[in-house]
C-alpha positions in Angstrom: -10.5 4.0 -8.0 -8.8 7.1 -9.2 -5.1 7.7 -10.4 -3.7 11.4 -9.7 -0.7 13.7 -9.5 -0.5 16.6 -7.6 1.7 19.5 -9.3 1.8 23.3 -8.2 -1.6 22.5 -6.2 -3.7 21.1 -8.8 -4.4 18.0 -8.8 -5.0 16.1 -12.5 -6.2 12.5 -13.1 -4.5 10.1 -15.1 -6.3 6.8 -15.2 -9.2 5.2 -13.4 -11.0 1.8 -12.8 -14.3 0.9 -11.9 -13.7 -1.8 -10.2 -15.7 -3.5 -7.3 -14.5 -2.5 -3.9 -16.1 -4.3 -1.3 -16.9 -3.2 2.5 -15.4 -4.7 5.6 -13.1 -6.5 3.7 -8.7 -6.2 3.6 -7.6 -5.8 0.3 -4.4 -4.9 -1.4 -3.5 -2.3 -3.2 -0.2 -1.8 -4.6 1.5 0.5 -7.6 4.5 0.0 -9.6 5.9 3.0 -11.4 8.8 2.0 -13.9 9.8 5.5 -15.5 7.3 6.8 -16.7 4.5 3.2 -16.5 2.2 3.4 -13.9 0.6 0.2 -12.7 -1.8 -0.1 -10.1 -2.8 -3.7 -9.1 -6.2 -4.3 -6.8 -6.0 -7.6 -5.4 -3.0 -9.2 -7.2 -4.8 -8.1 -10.2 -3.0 -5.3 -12.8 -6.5 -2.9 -13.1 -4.6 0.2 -14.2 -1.3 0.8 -16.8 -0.8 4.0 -18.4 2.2 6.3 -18.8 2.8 9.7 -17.8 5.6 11.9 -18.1 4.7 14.1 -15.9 7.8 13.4 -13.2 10.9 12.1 -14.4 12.6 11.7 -10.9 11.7 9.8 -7.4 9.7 12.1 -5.3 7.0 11.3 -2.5 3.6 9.7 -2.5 0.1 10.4 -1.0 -2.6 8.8 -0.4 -6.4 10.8 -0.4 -9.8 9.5 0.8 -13.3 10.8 0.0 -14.7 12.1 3.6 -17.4 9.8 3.3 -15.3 6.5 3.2 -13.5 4.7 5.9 -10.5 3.1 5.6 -7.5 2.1 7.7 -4.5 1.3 5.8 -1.6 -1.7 7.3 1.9 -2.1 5.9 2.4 0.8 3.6 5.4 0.6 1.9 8.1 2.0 -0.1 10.7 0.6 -2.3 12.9 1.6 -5.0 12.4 -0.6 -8.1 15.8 -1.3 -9.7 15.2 -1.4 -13.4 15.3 -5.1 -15.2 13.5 -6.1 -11.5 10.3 -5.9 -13.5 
């Protein structure tokens, strides 16, 4: 799993985990982003925290797939974090 921002076009990694993803399986995925702290939790599980400071205001999200992978995705959702909520 592979952490990016998109900026002007180009898209730039920030952080990654090698994690086990297994097939035919739900699992949940969820990040947290608290100024500039990213989180990323697999499975209830924090695998990713690392800061960037590249945005400094709300702004939209994307999710991106490899061609080669399937994946259907079930209650996305989007919430404002109010700080001290943490």
């Amino acid at each position: 799993m592979r952490l990016y921002y998109v900026k002007s076009g180009r898209r730039t990694q920030i952080a990654s985990w090698g994690g086990r993803v297994t097939s035919d399986e739900w699992h949940e995925l969820r990040v947290d982003a608290y100024g500039d702290l990213l989180e990323v939790y697999w499975d209830a599980q924090r695998v990713i925290q690392q800061r960037d400071a590249t945005f400094s205001r709300a702004g939209r999200i994307g999710l991106w797939l490899k061609a080669d992978s399937f994946t259907e995705f079930d209650d996305l959702q989007v919430a404002s974090l109010v700080s001290g909520n943490r």
